[in-house]
N, C-alpha and C positions, 0 to 999 in steps of 0.2 A: 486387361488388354488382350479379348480372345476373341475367336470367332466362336462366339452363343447364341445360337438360336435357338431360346428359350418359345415353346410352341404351343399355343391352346386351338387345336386341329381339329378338322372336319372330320376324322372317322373312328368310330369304336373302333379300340385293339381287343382281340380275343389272342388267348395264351395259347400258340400253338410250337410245340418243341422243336429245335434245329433236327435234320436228320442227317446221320450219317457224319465219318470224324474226317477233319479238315485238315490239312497241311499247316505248319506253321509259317510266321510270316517271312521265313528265306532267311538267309545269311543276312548279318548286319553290317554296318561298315561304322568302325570307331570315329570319334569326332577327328583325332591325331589325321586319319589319311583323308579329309576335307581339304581340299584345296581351290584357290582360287578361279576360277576358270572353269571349273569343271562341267562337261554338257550332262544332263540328268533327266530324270524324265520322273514327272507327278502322275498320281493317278486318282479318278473322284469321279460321282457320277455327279452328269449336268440335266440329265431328264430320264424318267422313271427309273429305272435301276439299272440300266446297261453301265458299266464301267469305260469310262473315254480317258485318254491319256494326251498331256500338253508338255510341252517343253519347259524345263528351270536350268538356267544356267548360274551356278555359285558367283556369290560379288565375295564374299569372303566370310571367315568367320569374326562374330562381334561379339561384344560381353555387353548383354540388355541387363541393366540397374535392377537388381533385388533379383533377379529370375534367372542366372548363371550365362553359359555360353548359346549364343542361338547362331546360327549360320543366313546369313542374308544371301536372297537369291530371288532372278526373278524370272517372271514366267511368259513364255507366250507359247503361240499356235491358235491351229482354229479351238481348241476347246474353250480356250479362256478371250478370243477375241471380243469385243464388245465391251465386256465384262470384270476382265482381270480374275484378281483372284477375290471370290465372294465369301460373304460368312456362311458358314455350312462346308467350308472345301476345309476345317479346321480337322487336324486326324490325317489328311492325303496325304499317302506315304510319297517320299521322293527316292527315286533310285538312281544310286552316284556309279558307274562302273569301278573297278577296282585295278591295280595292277595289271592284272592278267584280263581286264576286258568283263569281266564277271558284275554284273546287276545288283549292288545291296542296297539295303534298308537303310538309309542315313537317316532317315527322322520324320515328325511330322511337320507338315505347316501350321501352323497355329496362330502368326502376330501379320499386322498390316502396319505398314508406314505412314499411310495417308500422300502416298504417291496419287497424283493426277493419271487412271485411268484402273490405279489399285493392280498393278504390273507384279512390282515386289515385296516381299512380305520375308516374317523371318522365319527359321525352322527351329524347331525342338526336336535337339540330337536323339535318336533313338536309344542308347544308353541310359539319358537320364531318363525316359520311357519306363526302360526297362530296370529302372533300381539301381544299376551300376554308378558308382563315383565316376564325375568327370571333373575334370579338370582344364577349362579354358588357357590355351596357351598366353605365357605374358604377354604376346605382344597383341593380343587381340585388344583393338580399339575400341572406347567405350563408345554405345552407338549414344548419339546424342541427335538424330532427327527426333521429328513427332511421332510416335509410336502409341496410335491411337485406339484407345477400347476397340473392337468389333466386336462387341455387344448384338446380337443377332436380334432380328424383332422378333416378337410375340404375335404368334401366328393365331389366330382366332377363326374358328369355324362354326357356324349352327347359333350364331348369337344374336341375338335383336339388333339393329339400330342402337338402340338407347343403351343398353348393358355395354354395346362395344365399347359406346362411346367414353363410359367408365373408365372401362380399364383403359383407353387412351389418353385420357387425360391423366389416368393413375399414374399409367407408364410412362408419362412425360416428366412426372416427378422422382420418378426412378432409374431416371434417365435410359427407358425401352420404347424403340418403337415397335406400335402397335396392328398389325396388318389384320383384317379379315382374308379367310382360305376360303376357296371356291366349295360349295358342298359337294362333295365326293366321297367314291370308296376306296381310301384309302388300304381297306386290307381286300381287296377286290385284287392285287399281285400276288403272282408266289411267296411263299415264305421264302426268304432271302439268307444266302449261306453269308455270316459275317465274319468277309475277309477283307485285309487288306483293299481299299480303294473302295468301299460297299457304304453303303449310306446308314448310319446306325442312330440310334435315337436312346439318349436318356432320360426317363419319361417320369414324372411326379403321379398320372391317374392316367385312367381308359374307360371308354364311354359315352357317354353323352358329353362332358368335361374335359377331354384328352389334353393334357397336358406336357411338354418334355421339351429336351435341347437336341438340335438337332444336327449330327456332323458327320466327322468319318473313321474309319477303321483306319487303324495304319498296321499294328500287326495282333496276329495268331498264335497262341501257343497252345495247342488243345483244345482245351474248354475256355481257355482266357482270352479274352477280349480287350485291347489296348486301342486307345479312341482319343480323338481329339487336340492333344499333345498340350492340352490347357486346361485346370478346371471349370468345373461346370460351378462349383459354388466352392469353392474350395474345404468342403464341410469335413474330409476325413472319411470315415467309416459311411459306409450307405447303405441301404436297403429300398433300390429304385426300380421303376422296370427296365429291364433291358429288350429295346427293341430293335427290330430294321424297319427302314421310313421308305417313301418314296418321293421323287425330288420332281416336279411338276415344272420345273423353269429355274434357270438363273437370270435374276433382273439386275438389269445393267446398268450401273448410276457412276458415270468414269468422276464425277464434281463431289459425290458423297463415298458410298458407300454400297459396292453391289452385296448380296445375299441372293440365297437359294431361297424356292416359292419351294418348302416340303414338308412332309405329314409324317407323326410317325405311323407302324403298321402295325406287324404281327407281333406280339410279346416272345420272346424266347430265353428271357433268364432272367438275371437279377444284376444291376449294377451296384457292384460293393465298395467299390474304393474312389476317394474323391479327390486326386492329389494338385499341386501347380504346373506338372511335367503332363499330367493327364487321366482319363478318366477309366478304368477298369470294371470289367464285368466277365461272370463265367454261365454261361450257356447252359439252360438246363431249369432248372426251378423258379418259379416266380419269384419277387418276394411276398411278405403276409399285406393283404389287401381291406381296405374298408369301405364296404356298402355306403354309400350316398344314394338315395330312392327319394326323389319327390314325384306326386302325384300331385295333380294339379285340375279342378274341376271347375266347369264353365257351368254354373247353376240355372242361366239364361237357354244357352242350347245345351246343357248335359254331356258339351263332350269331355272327352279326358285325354291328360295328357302323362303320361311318365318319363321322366328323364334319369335314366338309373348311370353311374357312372361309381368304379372304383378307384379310391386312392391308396397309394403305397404310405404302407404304413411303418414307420422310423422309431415308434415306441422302444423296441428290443434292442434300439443299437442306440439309443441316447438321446433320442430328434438332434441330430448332429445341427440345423440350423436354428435351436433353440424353439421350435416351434412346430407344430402341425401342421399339412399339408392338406390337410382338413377342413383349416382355418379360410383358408382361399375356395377353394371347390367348392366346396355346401354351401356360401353364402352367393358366390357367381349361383351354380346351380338353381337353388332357390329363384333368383334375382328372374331368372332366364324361362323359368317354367310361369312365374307371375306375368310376365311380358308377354311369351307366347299362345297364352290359355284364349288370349281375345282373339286372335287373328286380327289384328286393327285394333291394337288399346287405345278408347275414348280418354278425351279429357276428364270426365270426373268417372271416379273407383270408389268399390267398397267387395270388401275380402277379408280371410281370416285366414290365418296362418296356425298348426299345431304342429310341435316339432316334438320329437321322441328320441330320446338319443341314452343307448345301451352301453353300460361300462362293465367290461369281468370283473372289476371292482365291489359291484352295487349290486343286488337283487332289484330293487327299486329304479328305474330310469329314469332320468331328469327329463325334464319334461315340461312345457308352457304353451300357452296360445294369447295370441291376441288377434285385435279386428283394425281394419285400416279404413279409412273413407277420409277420402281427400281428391282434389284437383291441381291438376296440373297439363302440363304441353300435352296435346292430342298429337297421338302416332308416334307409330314407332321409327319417324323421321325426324323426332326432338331430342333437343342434346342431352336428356340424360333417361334413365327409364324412368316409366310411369309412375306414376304414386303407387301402386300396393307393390308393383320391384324393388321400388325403391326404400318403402316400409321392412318387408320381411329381406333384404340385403343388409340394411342396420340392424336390425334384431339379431336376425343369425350371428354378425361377426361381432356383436355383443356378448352374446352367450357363447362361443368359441373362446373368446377372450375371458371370459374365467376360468376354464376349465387349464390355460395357462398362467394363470396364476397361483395355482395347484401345489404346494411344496410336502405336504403331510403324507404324498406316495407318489407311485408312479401309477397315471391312469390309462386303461385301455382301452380304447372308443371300439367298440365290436359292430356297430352299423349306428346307420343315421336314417332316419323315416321323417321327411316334411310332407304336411297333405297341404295343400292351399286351394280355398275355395273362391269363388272369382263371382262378381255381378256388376252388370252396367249401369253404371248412376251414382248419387250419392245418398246413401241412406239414414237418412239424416232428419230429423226433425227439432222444433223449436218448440216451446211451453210458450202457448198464448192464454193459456187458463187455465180452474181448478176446481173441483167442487168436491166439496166432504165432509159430514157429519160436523156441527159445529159445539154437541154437546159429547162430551164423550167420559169413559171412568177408567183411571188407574190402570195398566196392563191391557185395553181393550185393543182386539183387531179393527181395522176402520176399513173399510172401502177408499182410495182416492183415484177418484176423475181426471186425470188430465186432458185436456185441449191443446193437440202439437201438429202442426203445421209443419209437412212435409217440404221439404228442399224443392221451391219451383213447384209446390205443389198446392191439394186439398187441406183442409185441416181436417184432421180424427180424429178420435178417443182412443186415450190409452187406461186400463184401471189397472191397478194394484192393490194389494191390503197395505197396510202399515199398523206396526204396533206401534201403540199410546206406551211410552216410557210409566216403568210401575216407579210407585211413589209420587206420580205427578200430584199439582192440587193449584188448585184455580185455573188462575188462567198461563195457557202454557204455548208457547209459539214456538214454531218449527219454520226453517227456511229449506226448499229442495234444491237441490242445486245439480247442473248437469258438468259435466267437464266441460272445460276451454273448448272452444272451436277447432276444429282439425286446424292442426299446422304442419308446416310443412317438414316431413321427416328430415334429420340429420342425411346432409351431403353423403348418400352412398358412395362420392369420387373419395370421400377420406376415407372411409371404413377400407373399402378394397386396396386404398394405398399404403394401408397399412398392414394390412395382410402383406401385399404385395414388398414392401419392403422389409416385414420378418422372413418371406421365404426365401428371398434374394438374400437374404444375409448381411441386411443396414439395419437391423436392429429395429425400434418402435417408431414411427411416424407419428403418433399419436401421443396425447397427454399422459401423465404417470396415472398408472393404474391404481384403483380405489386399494384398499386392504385385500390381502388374499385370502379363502375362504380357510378356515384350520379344520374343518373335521367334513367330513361326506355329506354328513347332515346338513351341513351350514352349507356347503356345495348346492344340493339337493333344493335349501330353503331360495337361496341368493340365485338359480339357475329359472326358477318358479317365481321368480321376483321380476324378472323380465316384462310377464303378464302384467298388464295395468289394468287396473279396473276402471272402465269408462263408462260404468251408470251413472243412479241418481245418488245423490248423498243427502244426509238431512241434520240438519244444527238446528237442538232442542234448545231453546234460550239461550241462545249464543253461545251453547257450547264446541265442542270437538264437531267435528262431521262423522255420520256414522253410511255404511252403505243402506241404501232403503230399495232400490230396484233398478234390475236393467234389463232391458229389453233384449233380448238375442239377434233381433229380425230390424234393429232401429237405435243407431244412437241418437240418442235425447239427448241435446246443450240446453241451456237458458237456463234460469232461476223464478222461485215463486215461494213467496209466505203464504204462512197456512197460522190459523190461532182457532184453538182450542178452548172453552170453557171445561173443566175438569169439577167434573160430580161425583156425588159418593155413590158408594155399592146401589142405593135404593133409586137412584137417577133421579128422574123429577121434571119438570115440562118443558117435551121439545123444541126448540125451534126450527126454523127454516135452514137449511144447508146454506155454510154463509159464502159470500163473495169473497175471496182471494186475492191482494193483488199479485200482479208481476211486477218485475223491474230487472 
């Protein structure tokens, strides 16, 4: 029940240090001297980073169910007119006068009522902020209006049509809504002193992927940073970035639900601590980072694309949310570099994806490729991304997904490398014939002919050798067989929602996962297993299938027998190369 604005933003953050040492956030005022009535003043930025100040006047203090004493109060003035109070204003300190007339820090704003124009909201006493025991007076009343999430949306920048539309439909399952960000440059502002009333971002990656929640400062202590007055996932211990954002609009919805339009910015420390009172961080050192690089090639025009983005890495402190942060980024990312490589994705694709991915664990890198060629909606004005986004977005958060089922250590993902190569069309061919040797001996290499008619196309030859099974005798028949027909990849809206609901902290969206792997090896082998081979196969007398050839440049479907007369060492008289059927 916070204001979260959890944010996949339009601009790379680079790590740049705060300068220079800060005041802290002023005398506080205990919850005991709150009193009804009282005039107070919020402070929060409404556009780019100036700090604006609105009016709160105290309705009293209340006791919100499970989450201790909050102080209900509501807001007006021009800062908040239109508007009320948005998600993103979550952290605005309020300042109560005192006795003597004297300005304290009574707390953050943090909850909404779901009041008609979003006027009142409730606060989080600075005490419980700051670690001190409070203790709500008895007679505070338990609040029993609607006290409704403000869940902030999921801000998205730099993403296709189709990918967005993903994670919009993900985050409808996750109950986020989903906004695209205007493309900008977000760290094109000063680096931002975070104080008090300053727009601060707690941020999962930076980069091409920027990811975080976006709110406010309420108070300073040195190097420490106290934010939001609510947590961001309530995970405990963190290792996040710690940013300043900038706030581009607050959009005014008085029927729903306003929020800030904001990004984060420049990196300035680490956010450490993840509590229900609020979210903590100290100025100064990142935390440890992991390479995400895809490379992405248009083999039609040769262009290139790279999408380099780092994620915060949680390994060292537990993955407090059970999961990688990893898991989400690299497979968006990926998804995002297949979609954008066309400039205009046609309806039918054909692409290969090779992923590399580095553990301090292994000498050896896990590692797989596969090829995609499929159709589907043309443009990146169709509801979900293309066929190869949509291919190597399941793959990824497949292969992600075992490296968390992992229980024989702890593992450290040190970068991630995806190439994906990209062409217009489908490259694809059918077996309409065959020709090959129809006397042949025990163990021999053969030549076979195929005849494969390309997708809306010519028909061509394709040849291979194939070995003659040793031991054979007489007569010996072999069937070629090509894989199934492209189908249509596994729904990318499930794979990402279920990333999306490990990082949020709901746990799996998905079915129970296969066995976990028990040794690096079996990691190694089952990470490699990914790759599917989608050549020819061949069944010798209606045996097993064995692989016989694949083309690199052409999936081959369809099927064709082949039959053999099998002769000794000394051979004996040829005949014609026989006819084949298909079927």
């Amino acid at each position: 029940m916070h204001f979260r604005a959890l944010i996949l933003c339009v601009a790379a953050a680079f790590a740049l240090p705060a300068t220079g040492a800060l005041a802290d956030g002023g005398p506080i005022m205990s919850l005991s001297e709150v009193q009804a009535g009282m005039d107070c003043t919020g402070e929060t930025v409404i556009q780019g980073t100036a700090l604006s100040s609105f009016d709160v006047r105290v309705i009293g203090v209340v006791q919100e169910p499970g989450e201790g004493a909050r102080i209900l109060v509501r807001a007006s003035g021009p800062a908040v007119a239109g508007t009320g109070i948005a998600q993103g204003f979550s952290g605005s300190p309020v300042y109560c006068p005192d006795a003597f007339g004297t300005m304290r820090n009574a707390g953050a704003i943090s909850e909404g009522v779901g009041d008609f124009g979003n006027y009142d909201a409730l606060v989080t006493p600075i005490e419980q902020m700051l670690g001190e025991p409070v203790n709500a007076p008895r007679s505070a009343p338990r609040f029993t209006a609607r006290v409704r999430p403000l869940l902030g949306p999921l801000t998205v920048g730099g993403l296709s049509p189709g990918m967005l539309n993903v994670l919009q439909a993900a985050g409808r399952r996750v109950g986020r809504v989903v906004l695209a960000a205007p493309a900008g440059s977000a760290t094109s502002f000063p680096v931002q002193a975070l104080v008090p009333g300053a727009s601060v971002a707690a941020s999962y990656s930076v980069g091409a992927i920027p990811m975080g929640a976006v709110g406010t400062v309420t108070y300073r202590d040195g190097s420490t940073v106290y934010a939001f007055g609510h947590e961001l996932d309530g995970a405990g211990r963190r290792a996040l970035l710690l940013q300043d954002a900038y706030v581009y609009s607050v959009i005014g919805n008085p029927l729903g639900q306003s929020y800030k339009f904001a990004a984060p910015g420049h990196t300035e420390g680490t956010l450490t601590s993840d509590t229900p009172n609020g979210v903590l961080g100290v100025v100064g050192q990142p935390p440890p980072l992991v390479p995400v690089n895809v490379t992405a090639n248009d083999l039609d025009t040769r262009n290139v694309l790279r999408l380099e983005t780092e994620v915060a890495d949680e390994t060292d402190v537990g993955l407090p949310l059970g999961t990688s942060l990893v898991d989400l980024v690299a497979p968006v990312a990926a998804g995002q570099a297949a979609a954008q490589i066309y400039n205009g994705p046609p309806a039918n694709e054909s692409g290969r994806m090779c992923v590399t991915l580095r553990l301090r664990e292994s000498r050896q890198p896990l590692a797989f490729c596969n090829r995609y060629v499929g159709t589907g909606l043309a443009g990146d004005s169709a509801p979900g991304p293309p066929e190869l986004a949509a291919g190597v977005t399941t793959d990824l958060a497949a292969a992600f997904g075992l490296l968390e089922q992992v229980q024989f250590a702890t593992l450290h993902v040190e970068n991630v490398s995806i190439r994906i190569d990209a062409r217009r069309g489908l490259l694809e061919g059918t077996i309409v014939g065959v020709r090959a040797p129809r006397r042949v001996r025990a163990g021999q290499l053969v030549t076979v002919h195929l005849r494969v008619r390309r997708f809306r196309g010519a028909v061509e030859g394709v040849a291979f050798k194939l070995r003659i099974p040793a031991g054979s005798r007489h007569v010996l028949t072999g069937t070629l067989q090509g894989p199934p027909p492209p189908a249509p990849p596994m729904s990318p809206t499930s794979t990402v929602t279920g990333s999306l609901v490990a990082v949020l902290g709901g746990g799996s969206a998905s079915a129970p996962p296969p066995p976990a792997p028990t040794s690096m090896q079996t990691l190694r082998s089952e990470f490699a297993a990914i790759s599917t081979y989608d050549g020819l196969r061949i069944r010798w007398n209606g045996g097993g299938p064995r692989p016989a050839y694949r083309d690199p440049a052409l999936l081959i479907t369809g099927a064709i027998r082949l039959r053999f007369d099998v002769v000794g060492a000394t051979g004996g008289r040829r005949r014609p190369a026989s006819r084949h059927r298909t079927f």
